[in-house]
C-alpha positions as a Markdown table, in Angstrom:
| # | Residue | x | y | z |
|---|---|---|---|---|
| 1 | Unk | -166.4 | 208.6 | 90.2 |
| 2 | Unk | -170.3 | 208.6 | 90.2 |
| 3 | Unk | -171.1 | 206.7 | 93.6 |
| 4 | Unk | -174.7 | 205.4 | 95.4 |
| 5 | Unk | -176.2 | 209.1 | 95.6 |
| 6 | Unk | -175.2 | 210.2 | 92.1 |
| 7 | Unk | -175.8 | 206.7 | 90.1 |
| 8 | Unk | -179.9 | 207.2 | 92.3 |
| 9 | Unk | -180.5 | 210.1 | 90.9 |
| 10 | Unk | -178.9 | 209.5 | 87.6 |
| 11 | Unk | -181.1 | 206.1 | 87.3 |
| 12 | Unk | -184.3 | 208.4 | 88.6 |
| 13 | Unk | -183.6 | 211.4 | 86.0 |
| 14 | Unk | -182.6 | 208.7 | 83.0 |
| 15 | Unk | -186.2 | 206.9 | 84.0 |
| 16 | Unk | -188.1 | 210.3 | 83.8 |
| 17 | Unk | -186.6 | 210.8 | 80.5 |
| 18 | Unk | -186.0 | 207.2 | 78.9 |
| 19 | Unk | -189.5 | 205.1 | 80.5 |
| 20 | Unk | -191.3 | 204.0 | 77.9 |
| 21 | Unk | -189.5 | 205.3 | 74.7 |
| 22 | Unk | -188.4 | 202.8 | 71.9 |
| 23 | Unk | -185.1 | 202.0 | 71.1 |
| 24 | Unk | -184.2 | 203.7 | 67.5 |
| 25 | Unk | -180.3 | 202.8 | 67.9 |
| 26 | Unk | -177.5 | 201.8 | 69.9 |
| 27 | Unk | -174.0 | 202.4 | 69.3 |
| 28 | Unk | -170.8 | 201.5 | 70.5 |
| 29 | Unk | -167.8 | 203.3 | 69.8 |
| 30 | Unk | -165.5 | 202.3 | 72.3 |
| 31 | Unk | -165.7 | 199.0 | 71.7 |
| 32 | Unk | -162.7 | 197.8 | 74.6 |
| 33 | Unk | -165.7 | 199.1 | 76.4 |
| 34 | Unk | -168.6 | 196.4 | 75.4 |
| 35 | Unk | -168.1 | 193.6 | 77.5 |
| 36 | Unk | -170.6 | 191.1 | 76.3 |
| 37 | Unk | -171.2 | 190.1 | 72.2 |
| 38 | Unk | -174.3 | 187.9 | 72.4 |
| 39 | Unk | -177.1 | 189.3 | 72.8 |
| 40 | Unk | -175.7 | 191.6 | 70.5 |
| 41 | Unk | -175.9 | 195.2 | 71.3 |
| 42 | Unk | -178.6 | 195.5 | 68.3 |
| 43 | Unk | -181.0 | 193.6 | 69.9 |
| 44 | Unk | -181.7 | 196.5 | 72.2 |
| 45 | Unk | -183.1 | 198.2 | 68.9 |
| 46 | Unk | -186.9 | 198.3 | 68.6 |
| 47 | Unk | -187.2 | 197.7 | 72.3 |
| 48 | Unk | -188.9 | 200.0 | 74.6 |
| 49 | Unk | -187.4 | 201.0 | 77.5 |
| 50 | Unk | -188.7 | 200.5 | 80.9 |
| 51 | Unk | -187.6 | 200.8 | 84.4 |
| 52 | Unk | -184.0 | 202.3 | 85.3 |
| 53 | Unk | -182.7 | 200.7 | 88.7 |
| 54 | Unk | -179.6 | 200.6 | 90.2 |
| 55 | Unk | -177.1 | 198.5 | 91.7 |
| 56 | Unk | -174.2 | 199.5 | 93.6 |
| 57 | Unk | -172.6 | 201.6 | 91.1 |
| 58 | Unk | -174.0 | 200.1 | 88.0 |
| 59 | Unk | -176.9 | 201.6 | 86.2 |
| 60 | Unk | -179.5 | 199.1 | 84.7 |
| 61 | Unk | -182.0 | 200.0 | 81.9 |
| 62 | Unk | -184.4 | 197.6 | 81.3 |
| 63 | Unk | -185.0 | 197.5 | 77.6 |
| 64 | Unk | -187.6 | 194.9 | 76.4 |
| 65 | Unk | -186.6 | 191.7 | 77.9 |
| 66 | Unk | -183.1 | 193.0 | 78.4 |
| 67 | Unk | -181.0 | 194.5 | 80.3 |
| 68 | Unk | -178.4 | 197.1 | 78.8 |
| 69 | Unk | -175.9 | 197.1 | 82.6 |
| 70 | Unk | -173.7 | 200.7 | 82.7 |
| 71 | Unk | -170.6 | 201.2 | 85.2 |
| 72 | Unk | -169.5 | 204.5 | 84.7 |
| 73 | Unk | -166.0 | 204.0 | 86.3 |
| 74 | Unk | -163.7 | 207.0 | 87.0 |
| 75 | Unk | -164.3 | 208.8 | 84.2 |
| 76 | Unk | -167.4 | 208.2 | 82.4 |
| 77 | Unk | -170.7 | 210.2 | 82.1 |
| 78 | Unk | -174.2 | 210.4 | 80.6 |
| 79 | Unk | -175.3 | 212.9 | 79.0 |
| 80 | Unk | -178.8 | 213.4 | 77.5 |
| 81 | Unk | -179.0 | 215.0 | 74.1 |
| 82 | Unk | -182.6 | 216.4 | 72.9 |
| 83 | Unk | -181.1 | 216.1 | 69.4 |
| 84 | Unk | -178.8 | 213.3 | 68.3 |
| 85 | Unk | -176.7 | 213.7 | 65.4 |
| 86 | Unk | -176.7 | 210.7 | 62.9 |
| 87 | Unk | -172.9 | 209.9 | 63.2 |
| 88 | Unk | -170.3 | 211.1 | 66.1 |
| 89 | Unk | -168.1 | 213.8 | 65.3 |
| 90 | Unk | -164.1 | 212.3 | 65.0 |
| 91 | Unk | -163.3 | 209.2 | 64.7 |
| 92 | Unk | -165.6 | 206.6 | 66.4 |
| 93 | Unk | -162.9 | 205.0 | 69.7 |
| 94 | Unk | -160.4 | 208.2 | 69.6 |
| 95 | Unk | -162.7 | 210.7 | 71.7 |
| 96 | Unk | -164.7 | 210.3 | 74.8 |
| 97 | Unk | -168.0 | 209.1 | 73.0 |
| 98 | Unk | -168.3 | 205.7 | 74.1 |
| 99 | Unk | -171.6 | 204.4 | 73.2 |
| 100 | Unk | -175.1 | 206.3 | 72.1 |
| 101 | Unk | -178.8 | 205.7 | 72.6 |
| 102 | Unk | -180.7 | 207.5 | 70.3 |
| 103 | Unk | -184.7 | 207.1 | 70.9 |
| 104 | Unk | -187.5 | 206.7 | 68.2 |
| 105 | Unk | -189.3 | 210.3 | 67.8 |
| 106 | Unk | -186.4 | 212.3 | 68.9 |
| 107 | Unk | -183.9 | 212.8 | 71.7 |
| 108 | Unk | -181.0 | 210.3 | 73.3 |
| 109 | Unk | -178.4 | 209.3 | 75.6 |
| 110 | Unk | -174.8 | 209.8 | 75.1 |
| 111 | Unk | -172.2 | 207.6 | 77.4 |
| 112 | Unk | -168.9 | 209.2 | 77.6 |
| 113 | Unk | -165.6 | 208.6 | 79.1 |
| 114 | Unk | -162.9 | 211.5 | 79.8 |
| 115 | Unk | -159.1 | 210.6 | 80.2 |
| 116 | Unk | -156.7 | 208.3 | 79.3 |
| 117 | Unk | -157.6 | 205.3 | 81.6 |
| 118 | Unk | -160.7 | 203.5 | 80.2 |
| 119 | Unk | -162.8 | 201.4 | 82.4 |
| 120 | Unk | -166.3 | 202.3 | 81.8 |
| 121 | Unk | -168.1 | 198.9 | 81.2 |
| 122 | Unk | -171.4 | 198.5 | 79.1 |
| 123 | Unk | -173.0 | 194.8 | 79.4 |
| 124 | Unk | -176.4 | 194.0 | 77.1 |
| 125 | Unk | -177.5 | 190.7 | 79.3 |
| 126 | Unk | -181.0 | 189.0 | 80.1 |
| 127 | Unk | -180.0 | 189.1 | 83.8 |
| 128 | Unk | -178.4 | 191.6 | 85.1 |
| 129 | Unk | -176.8 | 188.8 | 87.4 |
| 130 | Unk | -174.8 | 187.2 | 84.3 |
| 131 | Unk | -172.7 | 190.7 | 84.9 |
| 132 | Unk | -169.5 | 189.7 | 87.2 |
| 133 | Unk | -169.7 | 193.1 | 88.8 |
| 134 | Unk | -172.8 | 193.1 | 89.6 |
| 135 | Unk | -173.3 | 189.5 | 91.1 |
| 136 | Unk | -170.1 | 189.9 | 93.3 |
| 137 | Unk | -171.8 | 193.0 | 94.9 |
| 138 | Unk | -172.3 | 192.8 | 98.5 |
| 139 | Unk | -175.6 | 194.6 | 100.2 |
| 140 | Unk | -177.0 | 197.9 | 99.6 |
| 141 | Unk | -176.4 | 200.2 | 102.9 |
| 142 | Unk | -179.7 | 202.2 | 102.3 |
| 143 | Unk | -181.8 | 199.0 | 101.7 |
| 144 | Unk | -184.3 | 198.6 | 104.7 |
| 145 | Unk | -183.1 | 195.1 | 105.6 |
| 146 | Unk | -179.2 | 196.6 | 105.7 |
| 147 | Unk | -179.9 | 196.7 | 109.4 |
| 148 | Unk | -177.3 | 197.8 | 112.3 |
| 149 | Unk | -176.7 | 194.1 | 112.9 |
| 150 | Unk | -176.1 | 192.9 | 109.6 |
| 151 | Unk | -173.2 | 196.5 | 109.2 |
| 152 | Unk | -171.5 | 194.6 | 112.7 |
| 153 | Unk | -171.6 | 191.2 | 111.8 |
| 154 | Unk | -170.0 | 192.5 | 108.6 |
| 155 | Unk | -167.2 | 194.6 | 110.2 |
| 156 | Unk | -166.6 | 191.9 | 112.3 |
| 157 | Unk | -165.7 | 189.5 | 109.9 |
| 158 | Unk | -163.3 | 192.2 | 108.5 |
| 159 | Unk | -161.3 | 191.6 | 111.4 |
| 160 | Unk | -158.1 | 194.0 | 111.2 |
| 161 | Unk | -158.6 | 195.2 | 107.6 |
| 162 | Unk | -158.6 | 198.8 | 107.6 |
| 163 | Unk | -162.0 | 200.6 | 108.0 |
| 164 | Unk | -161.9 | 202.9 | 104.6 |
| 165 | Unk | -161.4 | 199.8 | 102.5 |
| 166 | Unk | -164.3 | 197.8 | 104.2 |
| 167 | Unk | -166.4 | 200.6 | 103.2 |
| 168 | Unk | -164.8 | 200.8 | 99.6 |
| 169 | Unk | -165.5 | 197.4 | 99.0 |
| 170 | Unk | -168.1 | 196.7 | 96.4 |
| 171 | Unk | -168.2 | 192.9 | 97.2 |
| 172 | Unk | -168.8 | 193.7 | 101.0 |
| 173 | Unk | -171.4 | 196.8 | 100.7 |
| 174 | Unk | -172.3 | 198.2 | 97.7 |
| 175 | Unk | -171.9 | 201.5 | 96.4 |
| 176 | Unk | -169.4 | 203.5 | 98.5 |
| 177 | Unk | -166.4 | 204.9 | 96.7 |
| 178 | Unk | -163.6 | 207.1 | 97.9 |
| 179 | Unk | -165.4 | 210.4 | 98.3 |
| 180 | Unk | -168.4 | 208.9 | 100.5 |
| 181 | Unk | -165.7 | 206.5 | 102.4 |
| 182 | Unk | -163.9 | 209.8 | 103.6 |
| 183 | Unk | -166.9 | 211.4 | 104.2 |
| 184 | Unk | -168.9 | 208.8 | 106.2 |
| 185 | Unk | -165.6 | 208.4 | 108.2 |
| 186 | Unk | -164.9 | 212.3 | 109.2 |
| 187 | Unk | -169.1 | 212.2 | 110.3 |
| 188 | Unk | -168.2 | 208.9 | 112.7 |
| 189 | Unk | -164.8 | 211.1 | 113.7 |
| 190 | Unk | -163.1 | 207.8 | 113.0 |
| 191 | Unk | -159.7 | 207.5 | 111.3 |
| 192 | Unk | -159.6 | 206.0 | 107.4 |
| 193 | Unk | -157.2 | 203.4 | 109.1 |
| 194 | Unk | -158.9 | 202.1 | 112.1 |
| 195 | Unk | -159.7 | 198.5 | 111.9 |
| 196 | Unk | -163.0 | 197.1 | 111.0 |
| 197 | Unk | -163.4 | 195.0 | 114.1 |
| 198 | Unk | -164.7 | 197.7 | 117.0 |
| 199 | Unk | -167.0 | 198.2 | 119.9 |
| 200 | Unk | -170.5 | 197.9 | 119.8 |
| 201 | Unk | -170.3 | 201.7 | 120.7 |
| 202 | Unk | -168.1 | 202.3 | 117.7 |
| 203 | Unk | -170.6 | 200.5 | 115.4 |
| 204 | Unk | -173.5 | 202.3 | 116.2 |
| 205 | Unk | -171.8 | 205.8 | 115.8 |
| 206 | Unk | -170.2 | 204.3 | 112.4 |
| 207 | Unk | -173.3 | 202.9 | 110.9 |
| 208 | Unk | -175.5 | 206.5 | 112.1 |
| 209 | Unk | -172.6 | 208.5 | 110.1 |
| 210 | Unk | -172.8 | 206.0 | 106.9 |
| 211 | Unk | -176.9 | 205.7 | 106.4 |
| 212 | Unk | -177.2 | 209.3 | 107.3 |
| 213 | Unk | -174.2 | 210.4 | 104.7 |
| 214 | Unk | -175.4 | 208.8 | 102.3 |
| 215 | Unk | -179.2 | 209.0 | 103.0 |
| 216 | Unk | -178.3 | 213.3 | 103.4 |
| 217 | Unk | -176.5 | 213.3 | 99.8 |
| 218 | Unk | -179.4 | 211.1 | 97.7 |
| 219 | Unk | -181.8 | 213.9 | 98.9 |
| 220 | Unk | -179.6 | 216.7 | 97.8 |
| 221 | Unk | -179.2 | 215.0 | 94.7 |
| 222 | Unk | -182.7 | 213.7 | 93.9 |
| 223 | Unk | -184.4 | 215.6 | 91.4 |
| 224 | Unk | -181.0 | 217.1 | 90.0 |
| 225 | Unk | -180.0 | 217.1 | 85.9 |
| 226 | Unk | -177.1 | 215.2 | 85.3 |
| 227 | Unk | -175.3 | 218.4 | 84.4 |
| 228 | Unk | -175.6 | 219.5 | 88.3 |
| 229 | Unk | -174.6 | 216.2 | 90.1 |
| 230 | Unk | -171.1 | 216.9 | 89.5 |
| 231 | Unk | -171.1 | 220.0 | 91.0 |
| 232 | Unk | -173.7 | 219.0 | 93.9 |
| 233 | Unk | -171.3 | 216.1 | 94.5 |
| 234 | Unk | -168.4 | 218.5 | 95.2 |
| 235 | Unk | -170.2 | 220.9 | 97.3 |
| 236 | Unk | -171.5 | 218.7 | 99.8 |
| 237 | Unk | -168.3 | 217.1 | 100.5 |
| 238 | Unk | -166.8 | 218.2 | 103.7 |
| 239 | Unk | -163.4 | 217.0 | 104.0 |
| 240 | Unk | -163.0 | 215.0 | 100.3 |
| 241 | Unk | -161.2 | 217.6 | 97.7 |
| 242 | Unk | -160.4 | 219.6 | 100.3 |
| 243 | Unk | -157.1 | 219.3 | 101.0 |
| 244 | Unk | -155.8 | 222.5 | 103.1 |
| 245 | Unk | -159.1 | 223.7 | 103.4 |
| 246 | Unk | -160.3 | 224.7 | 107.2 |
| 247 | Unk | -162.0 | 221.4 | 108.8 |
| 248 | Unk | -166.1 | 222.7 | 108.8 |
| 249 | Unk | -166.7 | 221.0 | 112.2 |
| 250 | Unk | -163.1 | 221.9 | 114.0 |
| 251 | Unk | -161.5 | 224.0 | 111.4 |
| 252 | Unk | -158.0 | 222.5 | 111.9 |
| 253 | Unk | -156.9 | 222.0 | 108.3 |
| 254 | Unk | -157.9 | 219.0 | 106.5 |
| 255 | Unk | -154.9 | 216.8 | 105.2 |
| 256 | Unk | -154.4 | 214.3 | 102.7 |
| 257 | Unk | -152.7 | 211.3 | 102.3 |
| 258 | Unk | -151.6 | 209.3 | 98.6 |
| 259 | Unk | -151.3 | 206.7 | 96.9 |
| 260 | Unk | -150.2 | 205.0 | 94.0 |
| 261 | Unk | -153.5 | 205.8 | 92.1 |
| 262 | Unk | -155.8 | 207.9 | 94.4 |
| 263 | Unk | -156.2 | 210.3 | 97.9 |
| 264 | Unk | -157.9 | 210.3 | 100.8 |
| 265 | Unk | -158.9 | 213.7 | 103.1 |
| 266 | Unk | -159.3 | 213.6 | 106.6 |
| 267 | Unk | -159.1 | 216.1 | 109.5 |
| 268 | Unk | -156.2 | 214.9 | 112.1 |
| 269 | Unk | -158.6 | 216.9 | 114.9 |
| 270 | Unk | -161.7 | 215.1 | 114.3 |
| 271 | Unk | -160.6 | 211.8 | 113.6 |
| 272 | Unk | -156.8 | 211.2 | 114.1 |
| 273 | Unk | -156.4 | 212.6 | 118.2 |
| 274 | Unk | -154.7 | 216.0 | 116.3 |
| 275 | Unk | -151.7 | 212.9 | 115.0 |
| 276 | Unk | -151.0 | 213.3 | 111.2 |
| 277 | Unk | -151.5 | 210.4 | 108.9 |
| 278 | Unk | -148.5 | 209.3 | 107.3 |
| 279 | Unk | -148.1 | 209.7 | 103.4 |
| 280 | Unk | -147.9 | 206.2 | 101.6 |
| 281 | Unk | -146.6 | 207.2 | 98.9 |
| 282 | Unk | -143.6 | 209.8 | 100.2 |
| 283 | Unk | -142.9 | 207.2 | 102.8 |
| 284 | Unk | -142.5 | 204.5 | 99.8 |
| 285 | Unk | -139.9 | 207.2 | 98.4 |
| 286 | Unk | -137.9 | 207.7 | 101.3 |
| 287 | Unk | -137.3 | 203.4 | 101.8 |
């Protein structure tokens, strides 16, 4: 899943390409995946496209005096085409095409979504507020005013919930996922299921590890084709995918623990005392 580093650069490469182009057409294919009718989708046509921001994990292109909100979910992509075909290959809803932006003159975008699970979201809207996703989400951890005492006074109120979900909570700070959660965490040498509440001491090192993390992985991502930030992605991660790979700080091997629908990679050295985190979901089994 595209998270705060890849959906930058992906806003800053789609501006390069998209600012100031006009709006030939927009199509929908998946249409499960359109989540607001009026303004239609249409109206973005004959529009010329200006600034592409972003919040959290939503990309927002502002086209004329609207606003055409993308969240990319697990499985969905862009992908910029310097020739658009006329009409998608297959049958429009069966493959991953799930929407395309063709541009006046020449060239276009095309939103995809791989696998089985579809969640990608598209929202045409005057305000990008009027998205539920997007008005829900808490602040932005690189933002200057995200300061060291606004992260405490957030963990604080967390009380006991467990650290990695704080961090994975769009509604509490925008824009981590799983991959940065785990990686922000093994930085701060601090297990995924610590609790939020923690020393002043404990703050400082945890808040250095997440504005650094992510601050390190915009830079090495700025700049990058959307083709690359995939791969980027996965080769700056130092514990995340890496399951029984050699820990790069300790090299004691980093381990993994499951769920019902996803993983998280830590290294027991680093950030568990050397103890083994229990498996959720083989520990469900053996009830």
């Amino acid at each position: 899943m595209p998270e705060l580093p890849e959906v930058h650069a992906l806003a800053r490469a789609l501006e390069s390409r998209l600012s100031g182009r006009v709006v030939e057409r927009f199509q929908v294919f998946a249409f499960a995946a359109l989540k607001t009718f009026d303004p239609p989708a249409s109206a973005l046509e004959g529009e010329t496209i200006g600034v592409v921001a972003r919040h959290g994990k939503f990309l927002d292109l502002g086209i004329g005096e609207l606003h055409l909100l993308i969240h990319l979910a697990r499985g969905g992509w862009i992908r910029w085409r310097d020739e658009v075909p006329q009409t998608p290959t297959g049958r429009p809803g069966k493959g991953p095409l799930a929407a395309r932006l063709r541009l006046v003159g020449g060239g276009g975008i095309d939103i995809t979504e791989a696998g089985t699970t579809k969640r990608l979201s598209l929202s045409v809207v005057p305000d990008p507020l009027e998205v539920p996703g997007v008005s829900r989400l808490g602040p932005d951890p690189l933002a200057e005013e995200f300061t060291e005492e606004v992260f405490a006074d957030i963990l604080a109120h967390s009380g006991r919930s467990q650290i990695k979900g704080v961090l994975r909570n769009q509604s509490v700070i925008a824009g981590i996922g799983n991959a940065y959660s785990d990686e922000i965490l093994h930085v701060a040498k601090m297990s995924p299921f610590a609790p939020a509440s923690m020393s002043p001491e404990l703050v400082s090192r945890l808040y250095e590890a997440m504005r650094t993390t992510l601050q390190e992985a915009v830079e090495r991502s700025d700049g990058l084709d959307a083709t690359e930030l995939k791969r980027e992605k996965r080769a700056g991660m130092r514990v995340h995918g890496r399951t029984g790979e050699a820990c790069p700080v300790c090299g004691d091997t980093v381990r993994q623990v499951r769920f019902s629908d996803s993983t998280l990679q830590y290294c027991p050295t680093c950030q568990t005392k050397g103890k083994p985190l229990a498996d959720r979901v083989l520990s469900r089994l053996l009830k």
